[in-house]
Structure formats: structure tokens, C-alpha cells
C-alpha positions in Angstrom: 22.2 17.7 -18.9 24.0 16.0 -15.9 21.4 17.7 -13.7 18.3 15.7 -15.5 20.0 12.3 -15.5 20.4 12.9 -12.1 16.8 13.9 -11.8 15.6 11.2 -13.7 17.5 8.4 -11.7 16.6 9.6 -8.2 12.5 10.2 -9.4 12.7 6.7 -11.3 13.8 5.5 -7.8 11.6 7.4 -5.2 8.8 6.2 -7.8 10.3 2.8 -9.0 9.6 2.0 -5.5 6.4 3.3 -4.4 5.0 1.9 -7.9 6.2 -1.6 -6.3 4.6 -0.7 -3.1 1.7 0.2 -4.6 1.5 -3.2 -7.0 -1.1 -5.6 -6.2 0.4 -9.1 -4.9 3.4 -11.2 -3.6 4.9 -11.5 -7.5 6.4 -8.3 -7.7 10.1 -9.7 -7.2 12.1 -7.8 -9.5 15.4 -6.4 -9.4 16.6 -3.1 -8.1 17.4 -1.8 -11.4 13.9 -2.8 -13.1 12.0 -0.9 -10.4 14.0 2.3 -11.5 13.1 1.4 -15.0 10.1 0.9 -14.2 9.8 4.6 -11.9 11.5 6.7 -14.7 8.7 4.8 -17.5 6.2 6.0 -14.9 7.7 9.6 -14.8 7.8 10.2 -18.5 4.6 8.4 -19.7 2.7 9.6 -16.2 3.6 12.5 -17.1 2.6 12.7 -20.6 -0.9 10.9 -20.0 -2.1 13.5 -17.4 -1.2 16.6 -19.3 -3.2 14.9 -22.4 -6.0 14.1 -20.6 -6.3 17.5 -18.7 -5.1 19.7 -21.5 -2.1 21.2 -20.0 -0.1 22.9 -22.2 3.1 23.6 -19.7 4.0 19.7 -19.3 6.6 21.2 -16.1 3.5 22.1 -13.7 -0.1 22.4 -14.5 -1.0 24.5 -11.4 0.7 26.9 -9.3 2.0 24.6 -7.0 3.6 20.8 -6.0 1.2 19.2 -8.8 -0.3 16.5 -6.4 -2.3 14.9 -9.2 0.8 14.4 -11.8 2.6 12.8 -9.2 -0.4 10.3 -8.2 -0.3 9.2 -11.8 2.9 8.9 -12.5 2.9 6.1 -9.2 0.0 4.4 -11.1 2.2 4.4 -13.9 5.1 3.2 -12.3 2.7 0.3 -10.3 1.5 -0.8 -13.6 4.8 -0.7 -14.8 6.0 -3.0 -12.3 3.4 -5.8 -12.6 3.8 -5.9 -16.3 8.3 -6.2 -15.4 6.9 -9.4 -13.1 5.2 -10.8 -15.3 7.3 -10.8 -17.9 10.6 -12.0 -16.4 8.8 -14.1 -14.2 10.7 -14.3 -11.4 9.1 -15.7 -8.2 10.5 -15.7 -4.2 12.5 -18.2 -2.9 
């Protein structure tokens, strides 16, 4: 249980922030812990599009090895993610 949490926090980061490096333009000032929100949404729901769409039954790995494509969407996710957090709290630079 510990182990997953753990998991979660450290993937939501890793992706929180290539989701924001990923976003398109200069509006994507948000705080630290709304980019992990934002990476762990883009884990779970990343996740759960790309096994729908390619009919993967075994939502852990849908090939034999590092699943490149699940991870590519889940950063989409997380990107998406991100601009929609900007745009709703609507926090600009300073």
C-alpha cells in the first residue's frame, strides 16, 4: 500500500513535470503540487485510455518490455492536464 503511494507521488512528479514541459505556452504557472496532480491524473487516466484503445487486457504492461507507448500517453495526459490546471486557476507570471 505504502509502496504505491510512493509510486504514485514520484510518477505524478517525473510526469507532472514533463506534462508542463511539454504544454504549449508561457501560461503554465502553476504550483508545484498541481503539476503532481496533474502527473498522477495523467498516470491513471493515460493509462486507462491506451489500454482501451489498444485492447490490452493486462493494464500493468501491454508488451514484453518498458511499454514506450503507455508512457507517451500518459505525458500527453499529464500536458493536457496542466493547461486545463492554468486555465482554470488562472494564475499568470509576475
Amino acid at each position: 500500500m505504502i509502496g504505491t503511494i510512493i509510486a504514485a507521488l514520484v510518477g505524478g512528479t517525473i510526469l507532472g513535470v514533463l506534462g508542463k514541459l511539454v504544454a504549449p505556452g508561457g501560461r503554465d504557472n502553476i504550483p508545484l503540487w498541481l503539476t503532481v496532480v496533474c502527473g498522477i491524473g495523467g498516470m491513471f487516466i493515460g493509462s486507462y485510455v491506451y489500454a482501451a484503445i489498444f485492447n490490452c487486457s493486462d493494464m500493468n504492461n501491454c508488451t514484453n518490455g518498458v511499454d514506450w507507448w503507455r508512457h507517451l500517453w500518459q505525458v500527453v495526459v499529464a500536458a493536457v492536464l496542466v493547461v486545463i490546471a492554468a486555465g482554470i486557476t488562472g494564475r499568470k507570471r509576475a
